[in-house]
C-alpha positions as CSV (number, residue, x, y, z in Angstrom):
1,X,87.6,104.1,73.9
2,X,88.2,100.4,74.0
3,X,91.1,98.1,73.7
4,X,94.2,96.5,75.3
5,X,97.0,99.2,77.1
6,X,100.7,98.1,76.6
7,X,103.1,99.6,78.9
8,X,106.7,99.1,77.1
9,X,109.3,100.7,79.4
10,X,112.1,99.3,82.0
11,X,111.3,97.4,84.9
12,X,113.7,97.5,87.7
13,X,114.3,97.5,92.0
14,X,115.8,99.9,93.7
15,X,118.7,99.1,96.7
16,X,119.1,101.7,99.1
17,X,121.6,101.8,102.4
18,X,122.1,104.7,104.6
19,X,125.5,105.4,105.8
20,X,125.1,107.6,109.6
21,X,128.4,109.5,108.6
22,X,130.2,111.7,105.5
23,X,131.9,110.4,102.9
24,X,134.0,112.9,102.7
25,X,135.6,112.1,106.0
26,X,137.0,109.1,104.6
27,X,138.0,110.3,101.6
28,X,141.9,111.6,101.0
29,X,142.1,114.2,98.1
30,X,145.8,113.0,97.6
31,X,144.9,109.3,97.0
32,X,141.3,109.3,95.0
33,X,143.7,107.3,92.4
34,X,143.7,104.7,94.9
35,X,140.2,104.9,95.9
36,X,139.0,101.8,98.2
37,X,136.6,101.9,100.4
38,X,133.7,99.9,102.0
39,X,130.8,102.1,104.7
40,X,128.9,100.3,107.3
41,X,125.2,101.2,106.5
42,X,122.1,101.1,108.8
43,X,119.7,99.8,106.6
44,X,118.6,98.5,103.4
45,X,115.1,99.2,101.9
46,X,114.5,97.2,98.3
47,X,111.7,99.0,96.6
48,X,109.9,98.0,93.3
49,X,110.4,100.1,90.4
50,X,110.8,101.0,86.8
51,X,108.7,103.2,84.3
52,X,106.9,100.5,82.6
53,X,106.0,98.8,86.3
54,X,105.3,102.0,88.2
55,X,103.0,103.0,85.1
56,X,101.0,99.5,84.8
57,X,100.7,99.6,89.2
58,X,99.3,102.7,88.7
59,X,96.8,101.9,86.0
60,X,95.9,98.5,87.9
61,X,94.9,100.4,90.9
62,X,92.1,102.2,88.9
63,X,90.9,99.0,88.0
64,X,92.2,98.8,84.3
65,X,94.3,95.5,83.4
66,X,97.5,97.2,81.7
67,X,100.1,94.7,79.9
68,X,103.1,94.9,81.1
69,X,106.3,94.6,78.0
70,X,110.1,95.0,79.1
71,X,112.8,92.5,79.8
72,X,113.7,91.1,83.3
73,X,115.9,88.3,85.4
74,X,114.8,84.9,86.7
75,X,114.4,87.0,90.0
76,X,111.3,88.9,88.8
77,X,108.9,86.0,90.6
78,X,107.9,87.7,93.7
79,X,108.0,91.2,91.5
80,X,105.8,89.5,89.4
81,X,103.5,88.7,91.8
82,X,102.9,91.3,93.7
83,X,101.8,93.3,90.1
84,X,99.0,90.4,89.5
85,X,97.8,91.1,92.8
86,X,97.4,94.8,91.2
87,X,95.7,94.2,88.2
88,X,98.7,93.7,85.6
89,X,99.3,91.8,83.1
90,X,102.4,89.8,83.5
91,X,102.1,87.2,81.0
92,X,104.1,88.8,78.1
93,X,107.4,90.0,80.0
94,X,110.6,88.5,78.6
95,X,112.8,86.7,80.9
96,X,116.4,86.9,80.1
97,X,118.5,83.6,80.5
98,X,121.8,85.2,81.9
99,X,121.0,88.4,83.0
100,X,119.2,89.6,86.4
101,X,116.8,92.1,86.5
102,X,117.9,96.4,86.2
103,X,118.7,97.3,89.6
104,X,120.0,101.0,91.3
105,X,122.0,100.1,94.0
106,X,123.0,103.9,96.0
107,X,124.3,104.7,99.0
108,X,123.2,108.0,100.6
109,X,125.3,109.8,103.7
110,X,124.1,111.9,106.5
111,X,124.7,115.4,103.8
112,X,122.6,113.3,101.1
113,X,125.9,112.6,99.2
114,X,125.7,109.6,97.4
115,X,127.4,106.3,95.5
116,X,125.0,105.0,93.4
117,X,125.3,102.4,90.3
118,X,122.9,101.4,88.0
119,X,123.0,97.7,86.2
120,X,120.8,98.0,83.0
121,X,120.7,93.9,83.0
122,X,117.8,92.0,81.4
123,X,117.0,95.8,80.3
124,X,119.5,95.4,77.4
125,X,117.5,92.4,75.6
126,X,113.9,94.9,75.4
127,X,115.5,95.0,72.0
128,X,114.1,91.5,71.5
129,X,110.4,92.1,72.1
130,X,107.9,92.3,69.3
131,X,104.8,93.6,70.0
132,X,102.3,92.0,67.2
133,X,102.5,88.5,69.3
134,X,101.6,90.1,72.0
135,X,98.9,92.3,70.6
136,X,97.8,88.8,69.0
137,X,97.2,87.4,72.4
138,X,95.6,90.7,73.8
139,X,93.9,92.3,71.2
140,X,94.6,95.4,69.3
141,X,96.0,98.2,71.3
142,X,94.1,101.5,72.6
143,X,97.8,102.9,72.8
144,X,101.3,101.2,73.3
145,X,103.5,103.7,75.5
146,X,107.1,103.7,75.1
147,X,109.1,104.7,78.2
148,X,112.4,104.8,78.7
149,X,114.2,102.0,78.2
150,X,117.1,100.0,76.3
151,X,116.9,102.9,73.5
152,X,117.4,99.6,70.6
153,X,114.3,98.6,72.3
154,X,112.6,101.8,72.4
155,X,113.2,102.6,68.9
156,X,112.5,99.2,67.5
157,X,109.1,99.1,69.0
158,X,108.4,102.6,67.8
159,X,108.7,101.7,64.5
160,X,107.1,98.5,64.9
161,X,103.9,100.8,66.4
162,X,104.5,103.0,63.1
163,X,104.9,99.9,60.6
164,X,101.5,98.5,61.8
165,X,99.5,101.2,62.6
166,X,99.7,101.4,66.4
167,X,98.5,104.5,68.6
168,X,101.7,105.0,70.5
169,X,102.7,107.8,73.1
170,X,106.2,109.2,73.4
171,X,108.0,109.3,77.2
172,X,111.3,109.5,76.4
173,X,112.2,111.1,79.8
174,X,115.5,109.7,81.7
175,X,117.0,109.2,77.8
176,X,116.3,112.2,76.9
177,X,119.9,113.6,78.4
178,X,122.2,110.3,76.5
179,X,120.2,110.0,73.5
180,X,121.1,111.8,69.9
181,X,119.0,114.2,68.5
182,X,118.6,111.3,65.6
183,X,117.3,108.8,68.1
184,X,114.7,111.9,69.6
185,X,113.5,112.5,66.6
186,X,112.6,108.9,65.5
187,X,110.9,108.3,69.2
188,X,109.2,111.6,69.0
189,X,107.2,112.2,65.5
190,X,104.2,110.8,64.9
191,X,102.9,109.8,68.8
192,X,99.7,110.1,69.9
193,X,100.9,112.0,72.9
194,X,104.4,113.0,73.9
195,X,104.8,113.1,77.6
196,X,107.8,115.1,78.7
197,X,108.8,117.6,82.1
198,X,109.1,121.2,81.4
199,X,112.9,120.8,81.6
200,X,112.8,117.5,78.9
201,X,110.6,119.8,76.7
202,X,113.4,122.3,76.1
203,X,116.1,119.7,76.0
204,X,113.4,117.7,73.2
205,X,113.9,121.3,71.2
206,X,117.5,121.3,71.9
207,X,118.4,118.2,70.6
208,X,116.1,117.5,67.8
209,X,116.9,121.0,66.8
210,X,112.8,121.6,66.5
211,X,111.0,124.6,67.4
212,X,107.9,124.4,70.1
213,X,105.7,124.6,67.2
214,X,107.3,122.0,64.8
215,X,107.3,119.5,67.8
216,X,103.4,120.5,68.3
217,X,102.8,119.3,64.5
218,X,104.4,116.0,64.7
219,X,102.3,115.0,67.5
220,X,98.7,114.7,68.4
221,X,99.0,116.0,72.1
222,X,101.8,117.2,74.2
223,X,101.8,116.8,78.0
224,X,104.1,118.7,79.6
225,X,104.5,118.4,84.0
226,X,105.2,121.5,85.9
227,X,105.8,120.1,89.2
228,X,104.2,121.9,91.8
229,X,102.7,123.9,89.3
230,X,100.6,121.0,88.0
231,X,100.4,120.4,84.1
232,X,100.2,122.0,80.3
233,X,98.2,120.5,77.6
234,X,99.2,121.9,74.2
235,X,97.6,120.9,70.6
236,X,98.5,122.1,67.1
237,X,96.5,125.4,66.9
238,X,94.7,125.1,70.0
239,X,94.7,127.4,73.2
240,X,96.6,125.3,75.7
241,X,95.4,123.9,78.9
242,X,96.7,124.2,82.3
243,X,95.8,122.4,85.1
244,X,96.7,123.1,88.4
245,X,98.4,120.5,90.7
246,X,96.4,119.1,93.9
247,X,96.3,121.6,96.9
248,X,96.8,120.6,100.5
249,X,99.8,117.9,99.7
250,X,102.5,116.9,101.9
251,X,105.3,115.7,99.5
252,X,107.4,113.3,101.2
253,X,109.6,111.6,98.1
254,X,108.8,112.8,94.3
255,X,110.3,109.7,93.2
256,X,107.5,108.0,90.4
257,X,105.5,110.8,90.4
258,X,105.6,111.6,86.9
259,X,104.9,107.6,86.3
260,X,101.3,108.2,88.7
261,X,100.4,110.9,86.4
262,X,101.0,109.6,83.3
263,X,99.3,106.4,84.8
264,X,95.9,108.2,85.6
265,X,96.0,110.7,82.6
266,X,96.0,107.7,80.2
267,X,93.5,105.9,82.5
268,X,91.3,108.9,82.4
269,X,91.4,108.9,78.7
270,X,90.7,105.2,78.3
271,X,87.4,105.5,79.5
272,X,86.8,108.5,77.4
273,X,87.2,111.6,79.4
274,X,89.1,115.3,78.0
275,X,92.2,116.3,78.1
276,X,91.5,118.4,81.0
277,X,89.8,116.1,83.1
278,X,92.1,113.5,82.3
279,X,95.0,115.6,83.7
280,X,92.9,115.9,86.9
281,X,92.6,112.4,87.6
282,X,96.9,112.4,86.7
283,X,97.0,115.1,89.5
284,X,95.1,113.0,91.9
285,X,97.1,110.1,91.4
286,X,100.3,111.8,91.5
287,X,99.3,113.4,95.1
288,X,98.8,109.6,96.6
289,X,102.4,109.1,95.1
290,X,104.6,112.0,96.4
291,X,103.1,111.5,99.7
292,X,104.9,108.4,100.2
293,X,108.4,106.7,100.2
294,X,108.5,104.6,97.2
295,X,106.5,104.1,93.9
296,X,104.0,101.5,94.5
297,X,103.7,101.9,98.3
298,X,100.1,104.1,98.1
299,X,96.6,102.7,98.6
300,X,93.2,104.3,98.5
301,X,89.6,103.4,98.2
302,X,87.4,104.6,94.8
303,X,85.6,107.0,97.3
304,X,88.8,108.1,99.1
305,X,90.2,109.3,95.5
306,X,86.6,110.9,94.4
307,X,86.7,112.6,97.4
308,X,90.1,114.1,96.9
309,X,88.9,114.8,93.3
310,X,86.6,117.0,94.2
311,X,88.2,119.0,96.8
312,X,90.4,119.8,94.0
313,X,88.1,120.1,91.3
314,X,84.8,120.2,92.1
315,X,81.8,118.1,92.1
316,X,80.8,118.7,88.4
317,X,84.2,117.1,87.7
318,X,84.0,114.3,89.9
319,X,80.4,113.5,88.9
320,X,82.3,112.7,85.1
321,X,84.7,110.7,87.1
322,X,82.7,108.5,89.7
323,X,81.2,106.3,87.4
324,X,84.9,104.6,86.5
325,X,85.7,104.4,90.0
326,X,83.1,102.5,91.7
Protein backbone atom coordinates (compact mmCIF):
# COMPACT_ATOMS: atom_id res chain seq x y z
CA UNK A 1 0.00 0.00 0.00
CA UNK A 2 1.37 3.19 -1.53
CA UNK A 3 0.61 6.79 -1.28
CA UNK A 4 0.84 10.09 0.63
CA UNK A 5 -0.42 9.95 4.71
CA UNK A 6 -2.23 13.19 5.89
CA UNK A 7 -2.42 13.77 9.42
CA UNK A 8 -5.36 16.48 9.92
CA UNK A 9 -5.74 17.07 13.72
CA UNK A 10 -4.69 19.97 16.23
CA UNK A 11 -1.31 21.01 16.82
CA UNK A 12 -0.56 22.58 20.12
CA UNK A 13 2.38 23.10 23.27
CA UNK A 14 1.69 22.33 26.49
CA UNK A 15 2.82 24.95 29.59
CA UNK A 16 3.20 23.32 32.83
CA UNK A 17 4.29 24.96 36.41
CA UNK A 18 4.44 23.21 39.66
CA UNK A 19 3.27 24.94 42.59
CA UNK A 20 5.26 23.15 46.07
CA UNK A 21 2.00 23.88 48.17
CA UNK A 22 -2.14 23.38 48.15
CA UNK A 23 -4.38 25.36 46.62
CA UNK A 24 -6.67 24.88 48.91
CA UNK A 25 -4.74 26.59 51.61
CA UNK A 26 -5.23 29.84 49.87
CA UNK A 27 -8.49 29.49 48.99
CA UNK A 28 -11.50 31.05 51.34
CA UNK A 29 -14.83 29.12 50.85
CA UNK A 30 -16.61 32.47 51.90
CA UNK A 31 -14.99 34.64 49.10
CA UNK A 32 -14.59 32.20 45.81
CA UNK A 33 -16.86 35.23 44.35
CA UNK A 34 -13.99 37.25 44.78
CA UNK A 35 -11.47 34.84 43.67
CA UNK A 36 -7.78 36.44 42.99
CA UNK A 37 -4.96 34.75 43.25
CA UNK A 38 -1.41 34.39 41.80
CA UNK A 39 1.10 30.98 43.09
CA UNK A 40 4.80 31.11 42.92
CA UNK A 41 5.73 27.95 40.87
CA UNK A 42 9.06 26.04 40.63
CA UNK A 43 9.30 25.39 37.26
CA UNK A 44 8.09 25.50 33.78
CA UNK A 45 8.47 22.62 31.29
CA UNK A 46 7.00 23.62 27.43
CA UNK A 47 6.38 20.33 25.72
CA UNK A 48 5.33 19.80 22.04
CA UNK A 49 2.03 18.49 21.45
CA UNK A 50 -1.14 18.02 19.63
CA UNK A 51 -2.89 14.97 17.95
CA UNK A 52 -2.10 15.71 14.43
CA UNK A 53 1.82 16.43 15.59
CA UNK A 54 2.20 13.63 18.12
CA UNK A 55 0.70 11.32 15.27
CA UNK A 56 3.04 12.58 12.25
CA UNK A 57 6.39 12.45 15.05
CA UNK A 58 5.44 9.20 15.53
CA UNK A 59 5.06 8.10 11.97
CA UNK A 60 8.41 10.04 11.05
CA UNK A 61 10.36 8.04 13.52
CA UNK A 62 9.50 4.78 11.55
CA UNK A 63 10.84 6.38 8.66
CA UNK A 64 7.53 7.26 6.86
CA UNK A 65 7.27 11.10 5.68
CA UNK A 66 3.58 11.91 7.08
CA UNK A 67 1.94 15.50 6.04
CA UNK A 68 1.18 17.31 8.56
CA UNK A 69 -2.57 19.60 8.01
CA UNK A 70 -3.95 21.82 11.10
CA UNK A 71 -3.69 25.49 11.74
CA UNK A 72 -0.99 27.28 13.85
CA UNK A 73 0.61 30.82 15.06
CA UNK A 74 3.61 32.66 13.64
CA UNK A 75 5.31 30.97 16.71
CA UNK A 76 5.26 27.48 15.20
CA UNK A 77 9.03 28.13 13.66
CA UNK A 78 11.12 26.26 16.08
CA UNK A 79 7.95 23.58 16.39
CA UNK A 80 8.32 23.40 12.92
CA UNK A 81 11.65 22.52 12.89
CA UNK A 82 12.17 20.21 15.17
CA UNK A 83 9.18 17.92 13.19
CA UNK A 84 11.53 18.21 9.77
CA UNK A 85 14.24 16.97 11.72
CA UNK A 86 11.64 13.85 12.23
CA UNK A 87 10.57 13.11 8.98
CA UNK A 88 7.30 15.40 8.62
CA UNK A 89 6.02 17.24 6.35
CA UNK A 90 5.60 20.77 7.22
CA UNK A 91 5.02 22.41 4.11
CA UNK A 92 1.14 22.46 4.05
CA UNK A 93 0.35 23.84 7.72
CA UNK A 94 -1.71 27.01 7.70
CA UNK A 95 -0.38 29.87 9.53
CA UNK A 96 -2.99 32.13 11.07
CA UNK A 97 -2.28 35.95 10.80
CA UNK A 98 -3.71 36.96 14.34
CA UNK A 99 -3.86 34.07 16.23
CA UNK A 100 -0.96 32.11 18.26
CA UNK A 101 -0.69 28.68 18.25
CA UNK A 102 -3.33 26.14 20.81
CA UNK A 103 -1.67 26.14 23.90
CA UNK A 104 -2.67 24.23 27.69
CA UNK A 105 -1.35 26.28 30.08
CA UNK A 106 -2.07 24.14 33.93
CA UNK A 107 -0.85 24.50 37.04
CA UNK A 108 -0.46 21.33 39.19
CA UNK A 109 -0.08 21.45 43.37
CA UNK A 110 1.65 19.13 45.58
CA UNK A 111 -2.15 16.88 45.90
CA UNK A 112 -2.10 16.98 41.82
CA UNK A 113 -4.93 19.70 42.04
CA UNK A 114 -4.93 21.72 39.19
CA UNK A 115 -5.71 25.30 37.21
CA UNK A 116 -5.47 24.57 33.81
CA UNK A 117 -6.72 26.69 30.55
CA UNK A 118 -6.78 25.78 27.21
CA UNK A 119 -6.59 28.52 24.16
CA UNK A 120 -7.89 26.73 21.01
CA UNK A 121 -6.11 29.80 18.91
CA UNK A 122 -4.98 29.24 15.25
CA UNK A 123 -6.97 25.84 16.00
CA UNK A 124 -10.23 27.69 15.19
CA UNK A 125 -9.28 28.59 11.40
CA UNK A 126 -8.55 24.34 10.53
CA UNK A 127 -11.97 25.27 9.19
CA UNK A 128 -10.06 26.88 6.33
CA UNK A 129 -7.99 23.99 5.00
CA UNK A 130 -8.83 22.12 1.93
CA UNK A 131 -7.32 19.17 1.35
CA UNK A 132 -7.33 18.63 -2.74
CA UNK A 133 -4.37 21.43 -2.92
CA UNK A 134 -2.65 19.75 -0.81
CA UNK A 135 -3.24 16.17 -2.10
CA UNK A 136 -2.23 18.07 -5.54
CA UNK A 137 1.08 18.76 -4.28
CA UNK A 138 1.53 15.34 -2.54
CA UNK A 139 -0.14 12.93 -4.42
CA UNK A 140 -3.26 11.01 -3.76
CA UNK A 141 -3.75 9.87 -0.27
CA UNK A 142 -3.25 6.26 1.25
CA UNK A 143 -5.66 7.61 4.11
CA UNK A 144 -6.30 11.17 5.50
CA UNK A 145 -6.92 10.84 9.37
CA UNK A 146 -9.11 13.20 11.12
CA UNK A 147 -8.27 13.90 14.74
CA UNK A 148 -9.67 15.99 16.94
CA UNK A 149 -9.74 19.25 16.17
CA UNK A 150 -11.82 22.65 15.50
CA UNK A 151 -14.98 20.33 14.92
CA UNK A 152 -15.99 22.95 11.55
CA UNK A 153 -12.72 21.76 10.55
CA UNK A 154 -13.08 18.20 11.28
CA UNK A 155 -16.40 17.93 9.68
CA UNK A 156 -15.54 19.99 6.59
CA UNK A 157 -12.61 17.78 5.77
CA UNK A 158 -14.68 14.69 6.26
CA UNK A 159 -16.88 15.47 3.81
CA UNK A 160 -14.36 16.87 1.63
CA UNK A 161 -12.57 13.05 2.01
CA UNK A 162 -16.29 11.73 1.28
CA UNK A 163 -16.96 14.24 -1.78
CA UNK A 164 -13.69 13.08 -3.52
CA UNK A 165 -13.25 9.74 -2.76
CA UNK A 166 -10.67 9.82 0.09
CA UNK A 167 -9.74 6.75 2.46
CA UNK A 168 -10.28 8.59 5.73
CA UNK A 169 -10.01 7.21 9.44
CA UNK A 170 -12.23 8.53 12.24
CA UNK A 171 -10.45 9.69 15.80
CA UNK A 172 -12.80 11.75 17.16
CA UNK A 173 -11.45 11.20 20.75
CA UNK A 174 -11.20 14.50 23.13
CA UNK A 175 -14.59 15.71 21.03
CA UNK A 176 -16.22 13.02 21.51
CA UNK A 177 -17.62 14.44 25.20
CA UNK A 178 -18.71 18.34 23.49
CA UNK A 179 -19.82 17.13 20.26
CA UNK A 180 -23.66 16.31 19.22
CA UNK A 181 -24.65 13.06 18.31
CA UNK A 182 -25.38 14.87 14.68
CA UNK A 183 -21.79 15.98 14.49
CA UNK A 184 -20.59 11.99 15.57
CA UNK A 185 -22.48 10.66 13.19
CA UNK A 186 -21.26 12.76 10.19
CA UNK A 187 -17.42 12.18 11.43
CA UNK A 188 -18.09 8.54 12.07
CA UNK A 189 -19.92 6.72 8.90
CA UNK A 190 -18.20 5.77 6.18
CA UNK A 191 -14.16 5.74 7.62
CA UNK A 192 -11.86 3.47 6.80
CA UNK A 193 -11.05 2.80 10.46
CA UNK A 194 -12.56 4.44 13.52
CA UNK A 195 -10.06 4.70 16.27
CA UNK A 196 -11.78 5.28 19.62
CA UNK A 197 -10.79 4.10 23.72
CA UNK A 198 -13.05 1.63 25.24
CA UNK A 199 -14.66 4.44 27.22
CA UNK A 200 -15.19 6.73 23.71
CA UNK A 201 -16.71 3.55 22.15
CA UNK A 202 -19.64 3.53 24.55
CA UNK A 203 -20.02 7.21 24.60
CA UNK A 204 -19.86 6.86 20.29
CA UNK A 205 -23.07 4.44 20.95
CA UNK A 206 -24.48 6.83 23.42
CA UNK A 207 -24.53 9.68 21.46
CA UNK A 208 -25.11 8.72 17.96
CA UNK A 209 -27.74 6.56 19.44
CA UNK A 210 -26.13 3.38 17.29
CA UNK A 211 -25.82 -0.09 18.52
CA UNK A 212 -22.14 -1.85 18.50
CA UNK A 213 -23.26 -3.62 15.47
CA UNK A 214 -24.70 -0.61 13.37
CA UNK A 215 -21.38 1.33 14.23
CA UNK A 216 -19.46 -1.94 12.89
CA UNK A 217 -21.38 -1.61 9.45
CA UNK A 218 -20.69 1.93 8.83
CA UNK A 219 -17.08 1.44 9.08
CA UNK A 220 -14.49 -0.74 7.56
CA UNK A 221 -12.41 -1.42 10.87
CA UNK A 222 -12.90 -0.40 14.40
CA UNK A 223 -9.85 -0.06 16.80
CA UNK A 224 -10.72 0.12 20.01
CA UNK A 225 -7.56 0.70 23.04
CA UNK A 226 -7.88 -1.05 26.27
CA UNK A 227 -5.10 0.50 28.14
CA UNK A 228 -3.18 -1.86 29.92
CA UNK A 229 -5.08 -4.42 28.38
CA UNK A 230 -3.69 -3.69 25.05
CA UNK A 231 -6.21 -3.41 21.94
CA UNK A 232 -9.61 -4.84 20.06
CA UNK A 233 -9.89 -5.18 16.36
CA UNK A 234 -13.48 -5.65 15.34
CA UNK A 235 -14.92 -6.05 11.63
CA UNK A 236 -18.47 -6.44 10.25
CA UNK A 237 -19.05 -10.26 10.77
CA UNK A 238 -15.67 -11.17 11.64
CA UNK A 239 -14.30 -12.77 15.03
CA UNK A 240 -12.53 -9.90 16.69
CA UNK A 241 -8.97 -9.55 17.43
CA UNK A 242 -7.26 -8.79 20.60
CA UNK A 243 -3.91 -7.97 21.13
CA UNK A 244 -2.27 -7.82 24.13
CA UNK A 245 -0.36 -4.66 25.32
CA UNK A 246 3.66 -4.93 25.77
CA UNK A 247 4.85 -6.78 29.00
CA UNK A 248 7.66 -5.59 31.14
CA UNK A 249 6.67 -1.58 30.85
CA UNK A 250 7.35 1.01 33.37
CA UNK A 251 4.58 3.70 32.64
CA UNK A 252 5.84 6.95 33.63
CA UNK A 253 3.10 9.59 31.96
CA UNK A 254 0.22 8.08 29.51
CA UNK A 255 -0.02 11.39 28.07
CA UNK A 256 0.06 10.69 23.81
CA UNK A 257 -0.08 7.25 24.17
CA UNK A 258 -3.04 6.64 22.24
CA UNK A 259 -1.40 9.15 19.42
CA UNK A 260 1.95 6.40 19.39
CA UNK A 261 -0.35 3.68 18.70
CA UNK A 262 -2.46 5.01 16.27
CA UNK A 263 0.92 6.25 14.75
CA UNK A 264 2.55 2.69 14.43
CA UNK A 265 -0.84 0.85 13.69
CA UNK A 266 -1.25 2.99 10.56
CA UNK A 267 2.50 2.80 9.88
CA UNK A 268 2.26 -0.97 10.09
CA UNK A 269 -0.52 -0.90 7.67
CA UNK A 270 1.16 1.40 5.17
CA UNK A 271 3.56 -1.00 4.32
CA UNK A 272 1.06 -3.70 4.12
CA UNK A 273 0.95 -5.71 7.20
CA UNK A 274 -2.60 -7.32 9.16
CA UNK A 275 -4.56 -5.97 11.36
CA UNK A 276 -2.98 -7.98 14.07
CA UNK A 277 0.44 -7.28 13.35
CA UNK A 278 -0.23 -3.86 12.76
CA UNK A 279 -1.64 -3.45 16.33
CA UNK A 280 1.67 -4.98 17.49
CA UNK A 281 3.87 -2.61 16.05
CA UNK A 282 0.96 0.23 17.80
CA UNK A 283 1.80 -1.60 21.09
CA UNK A 284 5.53 -1.27 20.66
CA UNK A 285 5.36 2.26 19.95
CA UNK A 286 3.00 3.07 22.59
CA UNK A 287 5.50 1.35 25.22
CA UNK A 288 8.49 3.87 24.15
CA UNK A 289 5.76 6.57 24.80
CA UNK A 290 4.29 5.93 28.28
CA UNK A 291 7.77 5.39 29.46
CA UNK A 292 8.50 8.96 29.22
CA UNK A 293 7.48 12.55 30.24
CA UNK A 294 6.05 14.08 27.23
CA UNK A 295 4.93 13.00 23.72
CA UNK A 296 7.73 13.37 21.40
CA UNK A 297 10.56 12.94 23.99
CA UNK A 298 11.30 8.89 23.02
CA UNK A 299 14.08 7.67 20.81
CA UNK A 300 15.09 4.20 19.75
CA UNK A 301 17.17 2.43 17.11
CA UNK A 302 15.25 0.08 14.20
CA UNK A 303 16.96 -2.84 16.12
CA UNK A 304 16.17 -1.57 19.59
CA UNK A 305 12.27 -1.62 18.53
CA UNK A 306 12.67 -5.22 16.66
CA UNK A 307 14.10 -6.33 19.64
CA UNK A 308 11.30 -5.18 21.86
CA UNK A 309 8.95 -6.68 19.12
CA UNK A 310 9.92 -9.82 19.61
CA UNK A 311 10.08 -10.19 23.18
CA UNK A 312 6.50 -9.41 22.93
CA UNK A 313 5.62 -11.19 20.05
CA UNK A 314 7.91 -13.45 18.78
CA UNK A 315 10.33 -13.88 16.17
CA UNK A 316 7.85 -15.07 13.37
CA UNK A 317 6.25 -11.61 13.97
CA UNK A 318 9.24 -9.62 13.95
CA UNK A 319 10.67 -11.42 10.97
CA UNK A 320 7.27 -9.67 9.01
CA UNK A 321 8.36 -6.56 10.66
CA UNK A 322 12.20 -6.15 10.18
CA UNK A 323 12.32 -5.51 6.69
CA UNK A 324 10.45 -1.84 7.22
CA UNK A 325 12.78 -1.06 9.94
CA UNK A 326 16.12 -1.29 8.77
Amino acid sequence: MSGSLLIAASIATDHLMTFRGKFADSLVVEQLDKLSLSFLVDDLEIRRGGVAANICFGLGTLGLAPVLVGAVGEDFGDYRSWLERHGVNCDHVHVSETKHTARFVCTTDETMAQFASFYPGAMSEARLIELAPIVRSVGDPTFVLIGADDPDGMLRHTEECRQRGYAFIADPSQQLAFGSGELIRDLVDGASILFSNEYESHLIESKTGWSAEEVLARVGTQVTTLGADGVRISRKGEDPITVLACKNVTAVEPTGVGDAFRAAFLAATTWGLGLERSAQVGCTLAAYVVETVGTQEYSFTGQEFLTRFSENYGADAAAEVAPFLS
